[in-house]
DRENVEXZA-853124 format. One record per atom (N, C-alpha, C): x, y, z; atom name. Coordinates in steps of 0.02 Angstrom, whole numbers, plus 50000, padded with zeros to 5 digits. Layout:
<pts>
<u->X	v->Y	w->Z	bami->CA> $
...
</pts>
This chain:
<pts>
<u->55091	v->52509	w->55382	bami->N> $
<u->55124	v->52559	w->55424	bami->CA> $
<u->55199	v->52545	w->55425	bami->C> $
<u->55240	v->52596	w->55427	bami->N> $
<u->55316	v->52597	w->55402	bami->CA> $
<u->55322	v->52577	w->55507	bami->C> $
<u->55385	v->52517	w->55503	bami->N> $
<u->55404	v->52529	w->55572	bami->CA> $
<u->55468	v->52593	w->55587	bami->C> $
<u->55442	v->52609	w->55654	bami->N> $
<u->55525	v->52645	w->55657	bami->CA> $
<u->55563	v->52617	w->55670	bami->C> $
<u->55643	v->52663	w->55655	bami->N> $
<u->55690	v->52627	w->55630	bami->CA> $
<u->55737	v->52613	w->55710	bami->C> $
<u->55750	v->52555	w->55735	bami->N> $
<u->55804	v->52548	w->55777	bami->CA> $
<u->55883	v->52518	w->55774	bami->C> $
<u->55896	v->52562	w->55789	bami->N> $
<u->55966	v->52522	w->55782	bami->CA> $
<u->55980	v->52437	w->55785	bami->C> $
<u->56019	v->52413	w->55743	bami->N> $
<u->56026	v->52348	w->55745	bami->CA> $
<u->56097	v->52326	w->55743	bami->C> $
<u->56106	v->52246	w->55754	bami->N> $
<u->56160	v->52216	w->55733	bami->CA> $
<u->56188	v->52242	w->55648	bami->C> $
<u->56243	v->52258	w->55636	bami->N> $
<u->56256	v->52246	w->55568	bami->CA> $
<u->56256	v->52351	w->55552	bami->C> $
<u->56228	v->52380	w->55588	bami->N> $
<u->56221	v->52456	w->55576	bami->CA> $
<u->56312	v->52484	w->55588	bami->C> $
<u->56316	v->52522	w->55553	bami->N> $
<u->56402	v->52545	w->55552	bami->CA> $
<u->56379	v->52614	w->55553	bami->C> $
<u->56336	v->52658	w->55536	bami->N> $
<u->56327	v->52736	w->55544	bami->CA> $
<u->56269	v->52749	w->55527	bami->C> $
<u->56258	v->52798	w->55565	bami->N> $
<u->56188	v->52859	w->55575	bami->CA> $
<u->56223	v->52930	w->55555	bami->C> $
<u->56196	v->52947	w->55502	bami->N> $
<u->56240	v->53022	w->55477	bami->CA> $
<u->56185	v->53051	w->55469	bami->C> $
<u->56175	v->53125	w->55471	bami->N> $
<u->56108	v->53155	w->55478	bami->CA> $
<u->56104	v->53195	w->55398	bami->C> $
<u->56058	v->53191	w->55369	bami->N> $
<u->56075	v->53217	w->55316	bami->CA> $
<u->56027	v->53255	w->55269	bami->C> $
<u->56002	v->53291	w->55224	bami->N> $
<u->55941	v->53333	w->55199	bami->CA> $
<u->55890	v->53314	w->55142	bami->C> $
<u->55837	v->53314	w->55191	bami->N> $
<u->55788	v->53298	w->55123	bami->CA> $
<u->55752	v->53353	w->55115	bami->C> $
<u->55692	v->53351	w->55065	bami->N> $
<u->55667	v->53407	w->55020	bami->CA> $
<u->55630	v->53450	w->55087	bami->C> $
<u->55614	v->53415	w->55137	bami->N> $
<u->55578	v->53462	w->55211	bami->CA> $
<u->55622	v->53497	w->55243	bami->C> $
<u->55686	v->53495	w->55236	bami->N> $
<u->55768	v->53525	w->55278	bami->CA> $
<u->55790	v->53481	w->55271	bami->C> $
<u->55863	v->53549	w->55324	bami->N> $
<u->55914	v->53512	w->55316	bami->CA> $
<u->55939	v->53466	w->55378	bami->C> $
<u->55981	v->53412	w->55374	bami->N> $
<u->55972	v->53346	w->55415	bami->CA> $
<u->55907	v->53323	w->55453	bami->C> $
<u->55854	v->53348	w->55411	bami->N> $
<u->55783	v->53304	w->55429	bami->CA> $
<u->55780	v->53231	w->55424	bami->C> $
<u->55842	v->53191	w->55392	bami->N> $
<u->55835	v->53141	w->55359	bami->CA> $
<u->55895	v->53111	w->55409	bami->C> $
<u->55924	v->53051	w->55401	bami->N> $
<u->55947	v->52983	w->55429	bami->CA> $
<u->55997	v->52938	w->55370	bami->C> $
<u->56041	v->52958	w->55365	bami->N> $
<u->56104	v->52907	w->55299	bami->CA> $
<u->56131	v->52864	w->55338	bami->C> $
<u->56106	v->52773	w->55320	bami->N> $
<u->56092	v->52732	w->55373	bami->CA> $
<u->56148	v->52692	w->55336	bami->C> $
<u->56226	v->52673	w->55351	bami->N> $
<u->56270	v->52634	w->55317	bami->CA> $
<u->56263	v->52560	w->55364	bami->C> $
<u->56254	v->52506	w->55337	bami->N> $
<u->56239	v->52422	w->55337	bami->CA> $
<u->56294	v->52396	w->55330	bami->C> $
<u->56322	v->52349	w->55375	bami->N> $
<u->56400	v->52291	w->55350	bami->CA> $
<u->56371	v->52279	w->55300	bami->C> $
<u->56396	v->52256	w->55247	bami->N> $
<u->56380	v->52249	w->55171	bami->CA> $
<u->56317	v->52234	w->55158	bami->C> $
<u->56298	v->52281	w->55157	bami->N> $
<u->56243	v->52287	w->55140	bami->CA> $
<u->56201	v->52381	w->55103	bami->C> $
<u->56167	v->52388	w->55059	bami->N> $
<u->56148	v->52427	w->55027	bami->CA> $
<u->56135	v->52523	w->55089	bami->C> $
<u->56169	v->52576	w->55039	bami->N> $
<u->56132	v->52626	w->55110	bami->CA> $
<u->56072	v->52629	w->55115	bami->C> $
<u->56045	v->52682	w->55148	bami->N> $
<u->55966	v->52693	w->55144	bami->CA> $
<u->55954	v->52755	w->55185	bami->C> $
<u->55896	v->52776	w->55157	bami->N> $
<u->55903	v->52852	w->55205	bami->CA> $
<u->55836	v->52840	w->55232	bami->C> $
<u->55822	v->52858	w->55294	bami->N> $
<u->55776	v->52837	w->55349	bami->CA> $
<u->55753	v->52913	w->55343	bami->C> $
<u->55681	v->52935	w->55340	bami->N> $
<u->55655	v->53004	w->55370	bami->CA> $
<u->55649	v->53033	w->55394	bami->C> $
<u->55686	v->53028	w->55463	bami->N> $
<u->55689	v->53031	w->55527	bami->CA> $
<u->55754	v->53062	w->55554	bami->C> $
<u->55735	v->53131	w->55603	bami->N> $
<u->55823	v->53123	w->55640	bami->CA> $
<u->55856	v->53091	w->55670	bami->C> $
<u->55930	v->53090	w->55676	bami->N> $
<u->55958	v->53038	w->55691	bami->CA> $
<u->55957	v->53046	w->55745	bami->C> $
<u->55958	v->53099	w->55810	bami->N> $
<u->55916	v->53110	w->55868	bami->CA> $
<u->55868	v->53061	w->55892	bami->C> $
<u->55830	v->53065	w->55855	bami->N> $
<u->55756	v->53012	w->55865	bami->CA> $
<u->55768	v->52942	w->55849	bami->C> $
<u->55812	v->52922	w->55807	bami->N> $
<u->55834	v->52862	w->55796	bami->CA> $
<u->55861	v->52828	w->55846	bami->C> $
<u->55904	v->52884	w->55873	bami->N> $
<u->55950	v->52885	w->55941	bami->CA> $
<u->55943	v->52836	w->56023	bami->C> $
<u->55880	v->52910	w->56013	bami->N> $
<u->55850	v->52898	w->56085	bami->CA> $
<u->55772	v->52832	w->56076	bami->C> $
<u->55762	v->52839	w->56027	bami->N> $
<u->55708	v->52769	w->56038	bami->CA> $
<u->55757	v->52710	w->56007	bami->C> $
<u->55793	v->52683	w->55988	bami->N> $
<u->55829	v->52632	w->56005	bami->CA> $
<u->55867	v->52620	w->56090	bami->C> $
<u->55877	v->52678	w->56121	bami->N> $
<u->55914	v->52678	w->56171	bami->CA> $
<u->55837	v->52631	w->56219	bami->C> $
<u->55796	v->52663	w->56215	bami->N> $
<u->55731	v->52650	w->56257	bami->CA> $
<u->55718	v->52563	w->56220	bami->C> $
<u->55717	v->52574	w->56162	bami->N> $
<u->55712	v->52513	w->56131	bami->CA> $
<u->55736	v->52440	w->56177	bami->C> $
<u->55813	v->52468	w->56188	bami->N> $
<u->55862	v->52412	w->56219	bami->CA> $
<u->55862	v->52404	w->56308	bami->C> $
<u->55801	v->52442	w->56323	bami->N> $
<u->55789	v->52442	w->56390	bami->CA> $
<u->55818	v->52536	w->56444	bami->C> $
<u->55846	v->52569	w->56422	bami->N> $
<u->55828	v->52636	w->56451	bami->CA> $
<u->55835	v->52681	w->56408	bami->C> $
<u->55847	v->52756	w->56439	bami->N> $
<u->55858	v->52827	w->56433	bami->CA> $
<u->55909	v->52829	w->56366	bami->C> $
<u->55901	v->52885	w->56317	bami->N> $
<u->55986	v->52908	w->56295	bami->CA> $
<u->56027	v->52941	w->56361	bami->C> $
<u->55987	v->52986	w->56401	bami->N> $
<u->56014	v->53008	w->56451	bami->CA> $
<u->56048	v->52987	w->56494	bami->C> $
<u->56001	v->52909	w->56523	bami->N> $
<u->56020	v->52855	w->56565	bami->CA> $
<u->56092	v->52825	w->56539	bami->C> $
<u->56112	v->52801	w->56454	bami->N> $
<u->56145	v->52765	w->56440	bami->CA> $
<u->56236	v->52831	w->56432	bami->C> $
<u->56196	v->52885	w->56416	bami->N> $
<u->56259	v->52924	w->56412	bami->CA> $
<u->56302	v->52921	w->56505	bami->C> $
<u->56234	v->52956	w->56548	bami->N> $
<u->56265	v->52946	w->56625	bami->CA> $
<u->56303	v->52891	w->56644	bami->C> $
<u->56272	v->52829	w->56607	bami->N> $
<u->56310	v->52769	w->56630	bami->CA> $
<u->56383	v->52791	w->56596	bami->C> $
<u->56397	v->52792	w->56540	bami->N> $
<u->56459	v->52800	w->56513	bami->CA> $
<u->56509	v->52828	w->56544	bami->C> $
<u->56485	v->52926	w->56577	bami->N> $
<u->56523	v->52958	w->56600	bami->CA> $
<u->56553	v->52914	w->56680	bami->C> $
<u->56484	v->52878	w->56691	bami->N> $
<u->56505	v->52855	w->56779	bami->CA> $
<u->56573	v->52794	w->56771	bami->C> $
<u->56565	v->52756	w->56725	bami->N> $
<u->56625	v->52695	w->56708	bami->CA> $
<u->56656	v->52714	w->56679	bami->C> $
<u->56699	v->52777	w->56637	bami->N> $
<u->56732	v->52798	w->56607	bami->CA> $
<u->56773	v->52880	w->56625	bami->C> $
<u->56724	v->52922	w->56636	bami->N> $
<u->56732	v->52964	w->56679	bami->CA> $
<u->56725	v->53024	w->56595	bami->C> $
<u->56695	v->53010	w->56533	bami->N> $
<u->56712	v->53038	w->56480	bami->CA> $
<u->56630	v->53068	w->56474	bami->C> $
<u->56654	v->53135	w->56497	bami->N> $
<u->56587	v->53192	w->56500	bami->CA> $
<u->56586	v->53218	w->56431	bami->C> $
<u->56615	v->53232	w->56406	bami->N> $
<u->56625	v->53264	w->56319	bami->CA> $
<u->56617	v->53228	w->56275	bami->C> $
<u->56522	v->53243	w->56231	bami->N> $
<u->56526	v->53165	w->56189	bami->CA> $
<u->56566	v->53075	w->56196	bami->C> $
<u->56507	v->53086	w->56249	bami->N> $
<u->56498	v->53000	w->56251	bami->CA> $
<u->56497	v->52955	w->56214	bami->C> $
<u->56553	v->52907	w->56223	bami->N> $
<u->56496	v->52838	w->56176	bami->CA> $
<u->56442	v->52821	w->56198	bami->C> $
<u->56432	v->52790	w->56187	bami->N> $
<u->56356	v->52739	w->56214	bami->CA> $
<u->56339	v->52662	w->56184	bami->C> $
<u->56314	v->52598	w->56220	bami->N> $
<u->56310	v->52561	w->56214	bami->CA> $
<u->56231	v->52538	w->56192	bami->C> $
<u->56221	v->52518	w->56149	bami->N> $
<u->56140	v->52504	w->56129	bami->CA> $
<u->56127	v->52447	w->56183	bami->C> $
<u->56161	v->52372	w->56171	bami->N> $
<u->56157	v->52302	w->56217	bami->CA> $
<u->56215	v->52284	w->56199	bami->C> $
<u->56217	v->52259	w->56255	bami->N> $
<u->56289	v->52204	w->56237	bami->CA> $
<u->56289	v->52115	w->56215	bami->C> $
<u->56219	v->52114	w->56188	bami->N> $
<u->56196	v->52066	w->56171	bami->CA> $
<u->56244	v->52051	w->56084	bami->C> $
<u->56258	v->52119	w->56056	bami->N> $
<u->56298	v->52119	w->55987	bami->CA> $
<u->56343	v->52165	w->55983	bami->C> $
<u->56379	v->52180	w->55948	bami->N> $
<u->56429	v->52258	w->55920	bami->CA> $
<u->56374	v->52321	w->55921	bami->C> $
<u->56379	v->52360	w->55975	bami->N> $
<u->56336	v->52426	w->55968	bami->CA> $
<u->56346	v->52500	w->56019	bami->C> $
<u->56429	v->52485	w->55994	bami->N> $
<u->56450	v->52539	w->56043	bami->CA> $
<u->56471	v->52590	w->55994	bami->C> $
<u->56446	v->52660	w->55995	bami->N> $
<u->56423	v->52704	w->55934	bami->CA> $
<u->56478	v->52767	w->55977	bami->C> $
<u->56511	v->52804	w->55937	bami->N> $
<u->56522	v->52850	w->55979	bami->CA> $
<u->56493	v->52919	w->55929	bami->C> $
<u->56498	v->52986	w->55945	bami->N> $
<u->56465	v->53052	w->55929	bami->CA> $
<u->56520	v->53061	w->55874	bami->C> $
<u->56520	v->53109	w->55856	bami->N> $
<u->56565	v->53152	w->55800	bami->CA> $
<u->56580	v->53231	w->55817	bami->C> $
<u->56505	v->53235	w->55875	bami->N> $
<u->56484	v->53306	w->55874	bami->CA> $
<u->56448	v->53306	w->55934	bami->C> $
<u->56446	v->53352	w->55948	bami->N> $
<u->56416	v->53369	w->56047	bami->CA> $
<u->56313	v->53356	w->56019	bami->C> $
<u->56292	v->53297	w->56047	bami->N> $
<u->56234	v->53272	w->56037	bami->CA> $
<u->56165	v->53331	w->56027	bami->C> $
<u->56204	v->53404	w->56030	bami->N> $
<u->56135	v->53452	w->56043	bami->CA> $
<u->56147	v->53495	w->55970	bami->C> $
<u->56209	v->53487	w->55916	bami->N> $
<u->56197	v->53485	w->55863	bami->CA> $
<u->56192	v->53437	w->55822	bami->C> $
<u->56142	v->53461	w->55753	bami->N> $
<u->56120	v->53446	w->55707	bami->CA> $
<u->56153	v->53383	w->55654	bami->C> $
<u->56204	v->53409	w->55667	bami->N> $
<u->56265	v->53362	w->55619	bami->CA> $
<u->56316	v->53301	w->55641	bami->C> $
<u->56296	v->53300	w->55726	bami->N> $
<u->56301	v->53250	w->55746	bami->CA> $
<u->56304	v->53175	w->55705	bami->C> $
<u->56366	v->53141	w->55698	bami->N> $
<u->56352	v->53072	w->55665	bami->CA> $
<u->56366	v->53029	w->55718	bami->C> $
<u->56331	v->52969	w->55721	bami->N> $
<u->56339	v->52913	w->55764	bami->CA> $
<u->56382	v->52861	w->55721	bami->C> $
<u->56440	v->52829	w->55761	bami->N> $
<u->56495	v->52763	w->55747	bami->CA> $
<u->56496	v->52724	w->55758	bami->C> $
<u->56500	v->52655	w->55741	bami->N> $
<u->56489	v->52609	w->55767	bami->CA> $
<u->56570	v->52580	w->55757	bami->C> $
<u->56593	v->52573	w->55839	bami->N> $
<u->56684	v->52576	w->55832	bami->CA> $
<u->56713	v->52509	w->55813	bami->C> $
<u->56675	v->52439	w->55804	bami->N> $
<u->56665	v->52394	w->55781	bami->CA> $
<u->56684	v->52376	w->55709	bami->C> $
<u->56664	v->52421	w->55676	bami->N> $
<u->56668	v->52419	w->55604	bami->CA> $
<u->56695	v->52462	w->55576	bami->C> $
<u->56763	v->52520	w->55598	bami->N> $
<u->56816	v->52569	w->55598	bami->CA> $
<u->56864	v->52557	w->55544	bami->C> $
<u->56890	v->52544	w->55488	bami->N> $
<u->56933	v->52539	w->55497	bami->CA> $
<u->56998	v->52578	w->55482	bami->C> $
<u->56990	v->52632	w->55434	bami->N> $
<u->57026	v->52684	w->55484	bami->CA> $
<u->57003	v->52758	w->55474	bami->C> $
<u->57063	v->52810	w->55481	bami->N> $
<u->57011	v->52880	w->55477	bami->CA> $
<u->57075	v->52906	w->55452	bami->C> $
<u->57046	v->52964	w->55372	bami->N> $
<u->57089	v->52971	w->55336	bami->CA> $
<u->57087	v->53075	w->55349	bami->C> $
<u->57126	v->53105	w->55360	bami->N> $
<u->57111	v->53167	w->55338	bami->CA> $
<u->57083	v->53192	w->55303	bami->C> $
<u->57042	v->53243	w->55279	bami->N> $
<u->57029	v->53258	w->55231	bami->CA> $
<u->57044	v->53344	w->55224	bami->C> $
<u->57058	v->53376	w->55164	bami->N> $
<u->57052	v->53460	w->55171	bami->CA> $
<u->56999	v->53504	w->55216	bami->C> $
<u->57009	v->53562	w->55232	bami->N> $
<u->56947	v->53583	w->55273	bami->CA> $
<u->56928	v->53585	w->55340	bami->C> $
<u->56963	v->53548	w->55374	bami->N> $
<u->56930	v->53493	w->55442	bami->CA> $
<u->56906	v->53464	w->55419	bami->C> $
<u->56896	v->53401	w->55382	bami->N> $
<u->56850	v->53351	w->55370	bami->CA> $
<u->56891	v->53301	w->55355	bami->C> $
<u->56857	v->53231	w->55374	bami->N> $
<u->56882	v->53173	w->55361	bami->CA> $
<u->56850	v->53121	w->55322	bami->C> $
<u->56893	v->53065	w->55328	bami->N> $
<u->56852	v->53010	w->55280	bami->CA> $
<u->56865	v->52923	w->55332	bami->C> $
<u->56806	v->52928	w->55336	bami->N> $
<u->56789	v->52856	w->55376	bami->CA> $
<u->56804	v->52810	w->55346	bami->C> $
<u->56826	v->52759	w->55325	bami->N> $
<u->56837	v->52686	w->55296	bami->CA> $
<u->56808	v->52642	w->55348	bami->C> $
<u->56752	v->52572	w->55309	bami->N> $
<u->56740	v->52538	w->55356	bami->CA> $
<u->56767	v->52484	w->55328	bami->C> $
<u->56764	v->52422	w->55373	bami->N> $
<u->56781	v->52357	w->55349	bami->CA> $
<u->56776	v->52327	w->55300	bami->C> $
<u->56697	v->52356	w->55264	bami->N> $
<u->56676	v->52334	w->55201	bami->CA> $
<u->56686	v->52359	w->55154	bami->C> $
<u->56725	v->52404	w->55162	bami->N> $
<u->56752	v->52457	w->55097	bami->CA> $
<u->56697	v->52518	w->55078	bami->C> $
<u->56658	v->52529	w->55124	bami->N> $
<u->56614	v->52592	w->55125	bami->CA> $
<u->56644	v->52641	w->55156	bami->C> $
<u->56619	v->52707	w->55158	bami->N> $
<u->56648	v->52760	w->55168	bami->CA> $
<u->56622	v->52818	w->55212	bami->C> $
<u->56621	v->52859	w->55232	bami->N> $
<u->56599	v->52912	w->55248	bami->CA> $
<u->56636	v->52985	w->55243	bami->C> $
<u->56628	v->53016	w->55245	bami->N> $
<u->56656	v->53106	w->55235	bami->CA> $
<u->56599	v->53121	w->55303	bami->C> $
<u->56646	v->53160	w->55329	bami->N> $
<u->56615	v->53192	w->55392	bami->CA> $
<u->56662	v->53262	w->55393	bami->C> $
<u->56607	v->53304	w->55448	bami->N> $
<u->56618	v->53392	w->55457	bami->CA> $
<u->56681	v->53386	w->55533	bami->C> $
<u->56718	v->53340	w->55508	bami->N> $
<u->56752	v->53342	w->55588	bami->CA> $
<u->56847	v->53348	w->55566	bami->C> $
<u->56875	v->53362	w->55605	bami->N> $
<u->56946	v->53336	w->55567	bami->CA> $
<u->56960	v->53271	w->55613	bami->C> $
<u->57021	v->53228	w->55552	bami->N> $
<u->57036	v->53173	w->55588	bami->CA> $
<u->57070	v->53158	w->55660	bami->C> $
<u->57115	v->53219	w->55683	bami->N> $
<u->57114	v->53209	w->55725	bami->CA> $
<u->57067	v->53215	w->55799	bami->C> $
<u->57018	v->53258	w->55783	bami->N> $
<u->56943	v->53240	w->55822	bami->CA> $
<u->56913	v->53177	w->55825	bami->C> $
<u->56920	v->53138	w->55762	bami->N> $
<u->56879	v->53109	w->55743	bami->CA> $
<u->56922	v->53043	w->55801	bami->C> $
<u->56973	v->53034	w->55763	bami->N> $
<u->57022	v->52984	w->55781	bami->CA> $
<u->57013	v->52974	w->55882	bami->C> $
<u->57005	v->53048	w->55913	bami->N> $
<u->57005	v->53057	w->55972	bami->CA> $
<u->56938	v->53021	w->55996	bami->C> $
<u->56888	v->53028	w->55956	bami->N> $
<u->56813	v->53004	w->55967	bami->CA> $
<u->56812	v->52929	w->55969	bami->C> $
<u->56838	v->52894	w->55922	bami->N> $
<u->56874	v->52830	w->55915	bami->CA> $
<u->56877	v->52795	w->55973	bami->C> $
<u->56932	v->52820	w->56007	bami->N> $
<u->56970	v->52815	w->56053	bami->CA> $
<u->56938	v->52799	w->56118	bami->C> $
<u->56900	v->52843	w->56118	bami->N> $
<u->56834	v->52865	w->56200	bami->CA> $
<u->56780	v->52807	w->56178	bami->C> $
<u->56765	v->52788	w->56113	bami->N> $
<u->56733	v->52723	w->56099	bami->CA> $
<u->56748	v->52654	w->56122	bami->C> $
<u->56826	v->52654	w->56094	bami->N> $
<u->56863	v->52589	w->56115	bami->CA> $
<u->56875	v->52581	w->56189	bami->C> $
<u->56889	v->52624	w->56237	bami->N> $
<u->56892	v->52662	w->56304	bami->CA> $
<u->56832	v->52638	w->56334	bami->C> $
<u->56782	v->52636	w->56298	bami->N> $
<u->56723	v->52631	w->56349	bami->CA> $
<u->56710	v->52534	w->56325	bami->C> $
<u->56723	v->52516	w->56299	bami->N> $
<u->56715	v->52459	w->56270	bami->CA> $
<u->56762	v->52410	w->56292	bami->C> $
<u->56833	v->52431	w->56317	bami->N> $
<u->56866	v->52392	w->56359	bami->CA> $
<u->56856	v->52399	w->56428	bami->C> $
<u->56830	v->52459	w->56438	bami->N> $
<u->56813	v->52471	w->56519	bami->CA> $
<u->56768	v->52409	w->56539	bami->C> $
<u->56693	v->52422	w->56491	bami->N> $
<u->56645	v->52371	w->56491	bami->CA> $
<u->56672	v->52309	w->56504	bami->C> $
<u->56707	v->52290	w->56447	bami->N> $
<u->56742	v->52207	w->56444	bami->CA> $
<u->56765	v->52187	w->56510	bami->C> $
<u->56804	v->52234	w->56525	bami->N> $
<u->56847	v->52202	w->56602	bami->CA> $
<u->56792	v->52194	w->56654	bami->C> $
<u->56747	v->52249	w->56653	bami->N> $
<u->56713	v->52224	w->56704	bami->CA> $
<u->56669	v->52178	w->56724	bami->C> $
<u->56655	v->52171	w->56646	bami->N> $
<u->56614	v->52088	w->56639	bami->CA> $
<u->56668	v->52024	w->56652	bami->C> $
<u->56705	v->52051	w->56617	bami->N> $
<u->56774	v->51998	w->56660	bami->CA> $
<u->56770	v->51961	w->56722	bami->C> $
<u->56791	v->52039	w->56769	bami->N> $
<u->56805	v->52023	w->56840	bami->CA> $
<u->56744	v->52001	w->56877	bami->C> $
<u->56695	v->52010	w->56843	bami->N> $
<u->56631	v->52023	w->56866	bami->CA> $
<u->56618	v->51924	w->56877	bami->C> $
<u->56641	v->51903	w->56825	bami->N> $
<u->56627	v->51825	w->56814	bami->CA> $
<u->56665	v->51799	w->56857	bami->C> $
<u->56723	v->51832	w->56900	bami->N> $
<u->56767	v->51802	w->56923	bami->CA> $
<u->56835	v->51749	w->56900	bami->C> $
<u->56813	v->51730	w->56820	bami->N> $
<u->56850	v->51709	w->56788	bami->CA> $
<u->56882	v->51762	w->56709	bami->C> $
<u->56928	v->51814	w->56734	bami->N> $
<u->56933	v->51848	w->56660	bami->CA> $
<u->56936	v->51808	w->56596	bami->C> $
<u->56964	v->51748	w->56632	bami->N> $
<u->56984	v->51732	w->56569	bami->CA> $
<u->56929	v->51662	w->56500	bami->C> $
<u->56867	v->51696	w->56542	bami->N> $
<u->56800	v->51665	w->56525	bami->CA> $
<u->56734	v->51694	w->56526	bami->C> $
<u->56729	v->51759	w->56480	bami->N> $
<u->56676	v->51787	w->56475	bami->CA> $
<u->56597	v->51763	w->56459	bami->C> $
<u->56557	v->51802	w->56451	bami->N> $
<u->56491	v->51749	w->56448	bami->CA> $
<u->56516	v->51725	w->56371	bami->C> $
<u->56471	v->51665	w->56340	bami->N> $
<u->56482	v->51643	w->56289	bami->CA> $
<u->56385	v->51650	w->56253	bami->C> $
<u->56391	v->51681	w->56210	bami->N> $
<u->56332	v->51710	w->56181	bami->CA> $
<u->56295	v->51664	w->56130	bami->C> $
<u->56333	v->51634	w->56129	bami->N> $
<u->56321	v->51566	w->56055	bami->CA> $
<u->56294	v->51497	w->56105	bami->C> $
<u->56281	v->51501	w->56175	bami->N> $
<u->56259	v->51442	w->56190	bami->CA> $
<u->56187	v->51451	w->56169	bami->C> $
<u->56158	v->51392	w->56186	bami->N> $
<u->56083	v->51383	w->56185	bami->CA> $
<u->56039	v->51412	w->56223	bami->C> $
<u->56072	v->51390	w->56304	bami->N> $
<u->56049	v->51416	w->56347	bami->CA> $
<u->56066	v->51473	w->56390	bami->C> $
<u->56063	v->51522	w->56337	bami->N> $
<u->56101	v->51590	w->56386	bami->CA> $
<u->56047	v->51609	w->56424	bami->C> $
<u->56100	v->51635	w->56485	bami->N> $
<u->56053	v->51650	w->56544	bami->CA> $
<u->56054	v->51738	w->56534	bami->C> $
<u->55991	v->51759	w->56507	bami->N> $
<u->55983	v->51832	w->56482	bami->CA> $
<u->56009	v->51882	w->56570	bami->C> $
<u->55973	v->51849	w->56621	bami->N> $
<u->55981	v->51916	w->56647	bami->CA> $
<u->56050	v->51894	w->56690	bami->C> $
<u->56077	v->51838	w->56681	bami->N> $
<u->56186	v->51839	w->56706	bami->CA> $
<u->56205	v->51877	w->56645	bami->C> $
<u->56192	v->51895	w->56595	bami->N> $
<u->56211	v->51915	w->56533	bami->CA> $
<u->56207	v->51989	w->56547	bami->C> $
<u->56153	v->52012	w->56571	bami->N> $
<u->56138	v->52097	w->56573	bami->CA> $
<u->56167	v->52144	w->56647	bami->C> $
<u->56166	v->52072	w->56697	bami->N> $
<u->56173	v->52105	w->56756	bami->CA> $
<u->56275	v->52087	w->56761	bami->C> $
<u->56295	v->52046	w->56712	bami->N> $
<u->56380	v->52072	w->56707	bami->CA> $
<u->56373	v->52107	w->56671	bami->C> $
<u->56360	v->52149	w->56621	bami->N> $
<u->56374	v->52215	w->56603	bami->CA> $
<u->56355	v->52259	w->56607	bami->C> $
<u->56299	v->52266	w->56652	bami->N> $
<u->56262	v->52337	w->56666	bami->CA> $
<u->56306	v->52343	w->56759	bami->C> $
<u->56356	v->52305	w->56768	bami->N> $
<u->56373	v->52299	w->56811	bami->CA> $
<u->56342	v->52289	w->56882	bami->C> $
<u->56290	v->52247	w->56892	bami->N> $
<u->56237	v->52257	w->56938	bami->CA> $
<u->56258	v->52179	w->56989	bami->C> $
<u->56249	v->52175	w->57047	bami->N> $
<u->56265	v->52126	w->57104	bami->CA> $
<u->56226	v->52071	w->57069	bami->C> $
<u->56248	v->51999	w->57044	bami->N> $
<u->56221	v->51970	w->57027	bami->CA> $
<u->56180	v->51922	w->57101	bami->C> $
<u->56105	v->51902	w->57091	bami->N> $
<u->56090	v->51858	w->57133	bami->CA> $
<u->56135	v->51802	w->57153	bami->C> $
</pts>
């Protein structure tokens, strides 16, 4: 049995794209260096069962966004903050052509003719998207936005900014780890 697919460490884009059943029935899954692959699945469904995957809602994780950010118009969203998995939209989540970002692995955004642009990632992979760059660039932005919001508040949250959790110990304490960034009163 094929597992489904969840988002992971190391994922840089979810582009929705057409196989022989329709069009964006399918999933164009770009990997930090690593090979593409097209998943069978919409990227919708990819979406929202990784979101559940990492403990809630897509709904839940978008609300959170707008409430710490105040950014109602295509959300980013955070998978865990256990790795890099703050993805932002391309496209208002109730169309089809919606691509998911992972703002982590950006590195920059080129114009292209048309409205359309060209993604560059770190690894020298690429993307072409239905957006123009300066949309795109704006989407960026509301990614990085929600990702420093996050940071600080895990910050202040520790009481020491200038000593966030450290993820590489042995003994990480999972739920000081979830309850500074889901922002929740720690015991």
């Amino acid at each position: 049995m094929i597992q489904p697919y969840i988002i992971k460490k190391g994922d840089m884009v979810l582009q929705p794209c057409n196989l022989a059943t329709g069009q964006y029935e399918g999933s164009y899954l770009l990997r930090y260096k690593a090979d593409s692959q097209i998943i069978k699945e919409r990227v919708a469904k990819i979406i929202d069962r990784s979101c559940r995957f990492y403990g809630s809602s897509y709904v839940f994780k978008k609300e959170d966004t707008m409430r710490i950010t105040g950014i109602s118009s295509k959300p980013p969203i955070l998978f865990t903050p256990l790795f890099p998995t703050y993805f932002f939209p391309t496209h208002s989540d109730r169309k089809a052509d919606n691509t998911w970002i992972n703002i982590h692995y950006v590195h920059n955004i080129r114009p292209l003719k048309e409205r359309k642009c060209k993604v560059n990632f770190v690894d020298n992979q690429s993307i072409v998207a239905n957006i123009s760059a300066h949309s795109m660039h704006h989407q960026y932005l509301n990614g990085i936005y929600y990702y420093y919001m996050m940071d600080r508040a895990a910050r202040v949250a520790t009481f020491d900014p200038d000593s966030p959790i450290d993820y590489t110990k042995p003994q990480l304490n999972i739920y000081k780890a979830l309850a500074k960034y889901s922002l929740f009163e720690p015991k």
